[in-house]
C-alpha positions as CSV (number, residue, x, y, z in Angstrom):
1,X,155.5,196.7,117.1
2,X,152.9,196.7,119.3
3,X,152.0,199.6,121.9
4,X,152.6,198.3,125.1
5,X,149.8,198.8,128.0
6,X,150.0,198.2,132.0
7,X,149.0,195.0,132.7
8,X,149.7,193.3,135.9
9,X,148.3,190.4,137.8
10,X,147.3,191.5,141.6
11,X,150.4,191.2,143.7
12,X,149.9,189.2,146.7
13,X,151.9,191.9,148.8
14,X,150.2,194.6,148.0
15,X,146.9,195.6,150.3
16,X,145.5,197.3,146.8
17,X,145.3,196.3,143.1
18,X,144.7,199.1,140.4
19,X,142.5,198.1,137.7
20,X,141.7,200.3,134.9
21,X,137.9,200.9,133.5
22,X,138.2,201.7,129.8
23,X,142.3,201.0,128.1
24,X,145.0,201.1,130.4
25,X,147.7,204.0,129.8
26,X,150.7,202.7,127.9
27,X,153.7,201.5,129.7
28,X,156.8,203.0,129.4
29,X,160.1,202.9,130.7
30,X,161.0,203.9,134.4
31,X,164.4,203.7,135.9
32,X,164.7,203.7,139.8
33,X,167.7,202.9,141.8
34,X,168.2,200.7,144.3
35,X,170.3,201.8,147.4
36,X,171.2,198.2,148.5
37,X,174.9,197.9,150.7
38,X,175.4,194.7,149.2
39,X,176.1,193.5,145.8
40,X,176.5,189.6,146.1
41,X,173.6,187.2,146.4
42,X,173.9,183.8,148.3
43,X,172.1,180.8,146.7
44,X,170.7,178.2,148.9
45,X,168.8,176.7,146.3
46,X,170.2,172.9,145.3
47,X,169.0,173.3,141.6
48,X,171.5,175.8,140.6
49,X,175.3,174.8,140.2
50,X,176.9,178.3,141.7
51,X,177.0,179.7,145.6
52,X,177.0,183.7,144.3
53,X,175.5,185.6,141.7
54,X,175.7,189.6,140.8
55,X,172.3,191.3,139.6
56,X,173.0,194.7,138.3
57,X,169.3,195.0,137.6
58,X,166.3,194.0,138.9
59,X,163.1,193.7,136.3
60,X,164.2,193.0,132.9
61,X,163.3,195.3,129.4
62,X,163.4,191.6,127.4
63,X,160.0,190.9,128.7
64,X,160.1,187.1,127.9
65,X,156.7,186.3,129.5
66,X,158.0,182.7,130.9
67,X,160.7,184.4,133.3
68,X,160.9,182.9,136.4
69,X,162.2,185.9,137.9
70,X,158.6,188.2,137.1
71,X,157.6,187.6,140.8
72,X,160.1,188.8,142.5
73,X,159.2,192.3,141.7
74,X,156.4,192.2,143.6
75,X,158.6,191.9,146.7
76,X,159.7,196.0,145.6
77,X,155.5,196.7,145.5
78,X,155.3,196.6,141.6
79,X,153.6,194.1,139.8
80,X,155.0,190.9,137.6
81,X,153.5,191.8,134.6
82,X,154.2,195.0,132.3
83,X,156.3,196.8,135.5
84,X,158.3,193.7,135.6
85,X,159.5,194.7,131.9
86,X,159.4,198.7,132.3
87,X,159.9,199.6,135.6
88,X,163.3,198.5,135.6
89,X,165.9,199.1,139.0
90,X,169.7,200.0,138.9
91,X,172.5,199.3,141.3
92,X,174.8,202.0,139.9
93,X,177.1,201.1,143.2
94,X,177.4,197.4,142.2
95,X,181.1,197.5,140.9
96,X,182.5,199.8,144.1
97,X,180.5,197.1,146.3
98,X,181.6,193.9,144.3
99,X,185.4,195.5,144.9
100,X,184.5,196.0,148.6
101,X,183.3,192.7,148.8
102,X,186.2,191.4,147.5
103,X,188.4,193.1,150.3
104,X,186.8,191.4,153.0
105,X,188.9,188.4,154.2
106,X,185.9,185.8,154.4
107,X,185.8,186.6,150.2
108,X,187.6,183.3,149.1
109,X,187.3,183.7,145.3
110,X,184.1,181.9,144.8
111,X,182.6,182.0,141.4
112,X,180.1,184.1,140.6
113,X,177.1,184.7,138.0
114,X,175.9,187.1,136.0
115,X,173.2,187.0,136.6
116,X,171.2,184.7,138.9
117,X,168.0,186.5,138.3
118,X,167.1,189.1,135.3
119,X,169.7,189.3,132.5
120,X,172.8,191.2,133.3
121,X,172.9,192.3,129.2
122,X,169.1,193.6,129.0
123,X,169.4,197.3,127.0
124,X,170.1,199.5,129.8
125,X,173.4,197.7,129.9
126,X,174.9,199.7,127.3
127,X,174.8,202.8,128.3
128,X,175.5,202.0,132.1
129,X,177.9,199.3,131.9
130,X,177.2,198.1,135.1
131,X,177.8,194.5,134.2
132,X,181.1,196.1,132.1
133,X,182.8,197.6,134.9
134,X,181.8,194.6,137.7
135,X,183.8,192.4,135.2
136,X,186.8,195.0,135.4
137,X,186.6,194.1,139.0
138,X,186.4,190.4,138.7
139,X,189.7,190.3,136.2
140,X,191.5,193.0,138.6
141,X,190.8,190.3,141.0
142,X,191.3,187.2,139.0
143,X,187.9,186.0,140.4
144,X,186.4,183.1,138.0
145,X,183.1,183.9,136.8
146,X,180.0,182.4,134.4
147,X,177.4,184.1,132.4
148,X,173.6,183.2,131.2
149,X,172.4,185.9,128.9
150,X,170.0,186.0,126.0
151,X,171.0,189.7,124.8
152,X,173.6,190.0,122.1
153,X,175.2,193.0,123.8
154,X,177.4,190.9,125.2
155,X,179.4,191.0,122.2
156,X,180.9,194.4,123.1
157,X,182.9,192.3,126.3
158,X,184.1,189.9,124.2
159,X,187.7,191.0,124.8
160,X,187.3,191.6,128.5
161,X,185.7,188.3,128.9
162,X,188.6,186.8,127.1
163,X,190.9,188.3,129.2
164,X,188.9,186.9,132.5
165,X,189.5,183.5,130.9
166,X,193.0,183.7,130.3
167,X,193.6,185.1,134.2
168,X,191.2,183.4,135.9
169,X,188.2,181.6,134.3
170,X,185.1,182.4,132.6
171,X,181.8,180.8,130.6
172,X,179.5,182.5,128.5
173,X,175.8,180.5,128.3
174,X,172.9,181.6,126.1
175,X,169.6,181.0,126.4
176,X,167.9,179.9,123.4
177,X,164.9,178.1,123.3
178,X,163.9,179.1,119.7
179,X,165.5,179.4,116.2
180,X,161.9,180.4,114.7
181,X,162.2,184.2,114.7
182,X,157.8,184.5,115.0
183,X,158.0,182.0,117.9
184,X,160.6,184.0,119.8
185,X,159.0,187.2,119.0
186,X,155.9,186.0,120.3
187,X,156.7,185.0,123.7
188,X,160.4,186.7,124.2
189,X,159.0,190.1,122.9
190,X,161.6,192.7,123.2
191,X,165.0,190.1,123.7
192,X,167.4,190.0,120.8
193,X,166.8,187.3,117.8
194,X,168.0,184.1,118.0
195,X,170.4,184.6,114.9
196,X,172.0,187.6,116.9
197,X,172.8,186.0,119.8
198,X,173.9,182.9,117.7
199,X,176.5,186.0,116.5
200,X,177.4,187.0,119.5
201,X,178.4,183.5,120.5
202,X,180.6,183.0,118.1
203,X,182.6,186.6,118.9
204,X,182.9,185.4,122.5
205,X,183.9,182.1,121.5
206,X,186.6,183.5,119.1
207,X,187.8,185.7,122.3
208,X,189.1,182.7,123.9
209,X,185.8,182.2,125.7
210,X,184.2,178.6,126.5
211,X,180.6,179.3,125.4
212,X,177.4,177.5,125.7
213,X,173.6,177.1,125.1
214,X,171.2,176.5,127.3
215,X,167.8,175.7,126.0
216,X,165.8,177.2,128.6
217,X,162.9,177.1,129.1
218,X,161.9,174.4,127.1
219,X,157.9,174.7,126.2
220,X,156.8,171.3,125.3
221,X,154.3,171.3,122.7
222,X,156.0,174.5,121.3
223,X,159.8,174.9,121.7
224,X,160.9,171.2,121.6
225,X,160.0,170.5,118.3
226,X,163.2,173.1,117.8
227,X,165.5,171.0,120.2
228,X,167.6,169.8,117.3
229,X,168.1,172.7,114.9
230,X,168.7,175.0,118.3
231,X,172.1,172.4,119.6
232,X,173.3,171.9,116.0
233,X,173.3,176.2,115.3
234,X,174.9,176.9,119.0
235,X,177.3,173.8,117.8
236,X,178.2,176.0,114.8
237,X,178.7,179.0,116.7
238,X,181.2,177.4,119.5
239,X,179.5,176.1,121.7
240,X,180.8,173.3,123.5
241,X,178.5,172.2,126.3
242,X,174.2,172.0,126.4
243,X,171.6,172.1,128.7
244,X,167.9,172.1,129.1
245,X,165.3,173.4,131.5
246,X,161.7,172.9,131.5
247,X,159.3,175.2,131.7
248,X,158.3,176.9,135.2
249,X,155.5,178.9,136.2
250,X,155.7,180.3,139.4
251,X,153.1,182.3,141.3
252,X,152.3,185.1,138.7
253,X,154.1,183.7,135.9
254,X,151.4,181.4,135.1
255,X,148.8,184.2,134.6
256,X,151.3,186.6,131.9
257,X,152.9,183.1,130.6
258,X,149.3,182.1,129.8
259,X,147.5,185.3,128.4
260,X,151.1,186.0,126.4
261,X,150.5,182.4,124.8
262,X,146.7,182.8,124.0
263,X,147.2,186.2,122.5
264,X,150.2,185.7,120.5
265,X,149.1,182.3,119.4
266,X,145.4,181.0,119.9
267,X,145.8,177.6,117.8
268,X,148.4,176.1,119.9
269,X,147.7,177.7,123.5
270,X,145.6,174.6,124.7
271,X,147.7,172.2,123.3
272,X,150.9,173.7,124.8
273,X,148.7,173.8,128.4
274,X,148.1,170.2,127.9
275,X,151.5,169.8,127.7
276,X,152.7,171.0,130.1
277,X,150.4,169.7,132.5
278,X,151.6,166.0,131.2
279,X,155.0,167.2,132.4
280,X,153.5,168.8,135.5
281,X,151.7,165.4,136.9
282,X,148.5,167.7,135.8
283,X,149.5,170.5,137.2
284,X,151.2,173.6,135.6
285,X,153.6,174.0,138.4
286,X,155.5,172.0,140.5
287,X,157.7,173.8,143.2
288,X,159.7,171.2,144.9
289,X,163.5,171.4,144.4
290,X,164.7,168.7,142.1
291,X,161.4,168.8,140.3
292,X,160.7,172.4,139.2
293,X,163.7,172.5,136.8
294,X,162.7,169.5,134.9
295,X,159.9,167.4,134.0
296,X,157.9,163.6,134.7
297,X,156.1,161.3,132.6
298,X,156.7,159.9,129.3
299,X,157.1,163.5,127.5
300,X,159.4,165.1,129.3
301,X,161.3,161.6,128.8
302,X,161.3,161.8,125.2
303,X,162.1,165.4,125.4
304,X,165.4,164.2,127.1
305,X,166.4,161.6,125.2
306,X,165.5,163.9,122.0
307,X,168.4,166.0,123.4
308,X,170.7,163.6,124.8
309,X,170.9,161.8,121.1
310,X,171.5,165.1,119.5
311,X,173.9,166.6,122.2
312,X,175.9,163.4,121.9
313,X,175.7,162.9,118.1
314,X,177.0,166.8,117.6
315,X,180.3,166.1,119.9
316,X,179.1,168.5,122.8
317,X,181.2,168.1,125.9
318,X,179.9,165.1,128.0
319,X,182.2,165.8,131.0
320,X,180.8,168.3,133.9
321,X,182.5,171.5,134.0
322,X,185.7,171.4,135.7
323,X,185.8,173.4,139.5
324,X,187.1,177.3,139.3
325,X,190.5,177.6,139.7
326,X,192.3,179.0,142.7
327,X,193.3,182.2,141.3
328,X,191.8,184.8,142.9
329,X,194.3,187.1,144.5
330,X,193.9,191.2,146.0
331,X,195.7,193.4,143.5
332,X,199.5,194.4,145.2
333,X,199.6,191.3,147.4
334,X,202.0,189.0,146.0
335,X,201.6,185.5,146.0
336,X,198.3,185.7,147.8
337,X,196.3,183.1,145.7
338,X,193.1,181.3,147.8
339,X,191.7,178.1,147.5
340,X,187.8,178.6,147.0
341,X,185.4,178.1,149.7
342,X,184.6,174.2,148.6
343,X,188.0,173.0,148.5
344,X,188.8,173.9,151.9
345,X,185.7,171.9,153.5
């Protein structure tokens, strides 16, 4: 494996930008804590199907150079490139401030994701459970929950996520945009190989668990070729529903998403770019909600209807996912069930 260097593109918050004169020191991993008071984050965005979300970490060790997530470490003063994947934050008090949420009358038993942001599974995850002992909360709660990882150590909760979906209710997606181990190693560096986390699917499946893959982001030019192979293996392993999300490239994204891409692969780079501009209406990004999460023009369209033949033809689930049950309840009140927040307006 390679050495890892700093690399980071300037951040536009920062009044200063370090660039090195000769190589740049090797980057290795820093753990820093975050004091925040508050443990559950509010979606506003219409793209994304859930309210609140739970991010034990912030920064991810994975280091997938598409994540959409890269810039907001710059809000913290690092930068989106190499400190995005080494310089990783910890909420160590995110279980006791989940169960305080939880106390509060205005909580309603929501669901809530894991994670809205950087992966909730990523390596440092199993040696400080963080994500572990949140989900404690959640089943001492009966609070319904979902999950989007791409790490396989979310194998070791199998049990505890099948209990969550006996009590209450609980989905495990996985993000896999590649079966070709070289492809995923090039651009999702230091995540966990597709054939692992087709494994750990399957042992969260046979826990009881509804699972699912989400084929995200989907790199046209590169990853869609893999569109078919991808639902047919995650069929195999469990899973019962499928979705797709194009390729985003927000703010610094673009630059490491880029220079990952020619690097790693040189002979496809300006054909994936062409690509993706097609999507893109020429550009690489577009930011406008309802647009950002999927495509235009006649590629993107047969990208679709590439996975809408194969989704349907392996018998995933054409049905949206049901609402989360009432069952949320405080631990020693009896018969104190809540309706979520929806239901009652």
């Amino acid at each position: 494996m390679a050495i890892l260097r700093v690399e980071n593109p300037p951040n536009p918050w920062a009044s200063s930008f370090v660039e090195y004169l000769g190589e740049a020191p090797r980057a290795s991993l820093e753990v820093f804590e975050d004091e925040t008071r508050e443990i559950l984050s509010r979606n506003e965005s219409p793209d994304v199907p859930f309210r609140w979300s739970v991010n034990p970490y912030r920064g991810c060790y994975h280091g997938c150079a598409y994540c959409y997530a890269r810039p907001s470490h710059e809000y913290l003063g690092f930068g989106s490139g190499t400190d995005f994947e080494r310089k990783i934050v910890v909420k160590r008090k995110a279980p006791g401030l989940l169960r305080r949420a939880f106390e509060r009358p205005s909580w309603k038993g929501e669901l809530i994701a894991f994670s809205g942001d950087t992966d909730c599974y990523q390596p440092l995850e199993a040696s400080l459970e963080l994500t572990k002992r949140c989900l404690e909360v959640c089943l001492e709660y009966r609070n319904p929950i979902g999950v989007v990882t791409k790490s396989a150590l979310v194998e070791r909760d199998a049990d505890l996520l099948g209990r969550i979906s006996r009590e209450a209710s609980c989905s495990v997606m996985f993000s896999i945009p590649f079966l070709d181990e070289e492809s995923a190693r090039a651009i999702e560096s230091y995540a966990p190989s597709p054939r692992l986390r087709l494994r750990a699917m399957k042992a969260v499946h046979d826990a009881g668990v509804e699972v699912g893959v989400l084929i995200a982001p989907v790199i046209p030019g590169l990853s869609d070729r893999e569109i078919p192979a991808v639902l047919k293996a995650a069929r195999e392993a469990g899973a019962t529903r499928a979705g797709i999300v194009a390729l985003r490239l927000p703010g610094n994204v673009e630059g490491v998403f880029l220079g990952r891409l020619r690097q790693a692969m040189p002979d496809r780079a300006k054909r994936v770019e062409a690509r993706i501009r097609e999507m893109r209406g020429g550009r690489l990004y577009d930011p406008r909600f309802g647009s950002r999460m999927r495509g235009q023009g006649k590629y993107w369209a047969g990208i679709e209807s590439v996975f809408e033949v194969w989704r349907r033809k392996l018998g995933y689930d054409d049905a949206p996912s049901e609402p989360a049950p009432a069952t949320f309840r405080r631990p020693g009140v009896k018969g104190q069930t809540y309706l979520p927040f929806a239901a009652e307006n």
